[in-house]
Structures are given as C-alpha cells and as structure tokens.
N, C-alpha and C positions, 0 to 999 in steps of 0.2 A: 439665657443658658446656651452655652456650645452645643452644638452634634458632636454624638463621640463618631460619625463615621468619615472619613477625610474627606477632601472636597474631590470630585469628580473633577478627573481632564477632559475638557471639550476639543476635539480636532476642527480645526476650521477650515481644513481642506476636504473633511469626511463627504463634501456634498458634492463637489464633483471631479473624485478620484474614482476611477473603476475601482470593482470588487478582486482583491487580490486572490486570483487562482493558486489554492496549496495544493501541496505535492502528490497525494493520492488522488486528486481529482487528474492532474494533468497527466499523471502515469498511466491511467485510466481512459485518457483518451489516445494518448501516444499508446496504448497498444489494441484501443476500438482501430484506429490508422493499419497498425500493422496487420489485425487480424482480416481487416475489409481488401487487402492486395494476397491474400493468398488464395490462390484457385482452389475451386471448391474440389474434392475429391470423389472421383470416378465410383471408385468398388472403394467401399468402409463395411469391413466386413468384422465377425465375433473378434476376430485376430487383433483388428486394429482399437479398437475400444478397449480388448483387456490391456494392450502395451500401454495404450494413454493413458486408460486409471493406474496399471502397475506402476509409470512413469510418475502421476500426479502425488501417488503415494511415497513413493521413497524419495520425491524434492521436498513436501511437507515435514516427512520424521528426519531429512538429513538439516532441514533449515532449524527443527526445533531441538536438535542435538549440538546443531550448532552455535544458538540462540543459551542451552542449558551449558554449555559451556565457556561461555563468554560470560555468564552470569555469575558460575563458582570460579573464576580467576577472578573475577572483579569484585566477588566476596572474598575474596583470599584462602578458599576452601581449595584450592590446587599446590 
C-alpha cells in the first residue's frame, strides 16, 4: 500500500551550511549596533519620556493607518 503523504525532500547540504539569518533577527541586531553608538543622555527628564511615548504613539497608529490602507486598495474597497 502507497502513503498518501508525498515523499519528503532531503537537502544534502543541510549539514554544513550555516543557519540562514532572516530579516527580523538581522534588523534587530542592526539596530542593537545603532542603539549601543548613541551616548547615553545627561538630564532625561518628565519632558523627554512624554515626547518619546508621544513620538512612539503616533509612528504605531500612522504605520497601522498606513498598513489599513494598503489593505482596502488591495481589496479594491478604495
């Protein structure tokens, strides 16, 4: 009797080829790089913590307005 499930591809190079580094890992380190070269700041004061969350908030709702409209042109709901 066959297997109904198809036969499995073996790679024969899988033993020693490095482990292919994807894109969120290496963007993740390319910006551990950039965040480790910026000097640490002097006076971080109420001021500057509400601009960065103000900041962190309006990149998130402008990426996911962005994100919502790339979706309905792509649905053809525009």
């Amino acid at each position: 009797m066959r297997s109904p499930l198809p036969p499995q591809k073996v790679n024969s190079n899988s033993g020693n080829m490095a482990p292919k580094l994807e894109l969120p890992y290496s963007a993740a380190l390319v910006w551990l790089v950039f965040v480790s070269l910026i000097p640490p700041a002097e006076a971080y004061d109420a001021g500057d913590a509400l601009a960065l969350l103000l900041g962190t908030v309006l990149a998130v709702v402008g990426f996911c307005a962005c994100l919502g409209w790339y979706a309905r042109r792509r649905n053809g709901q525009l």
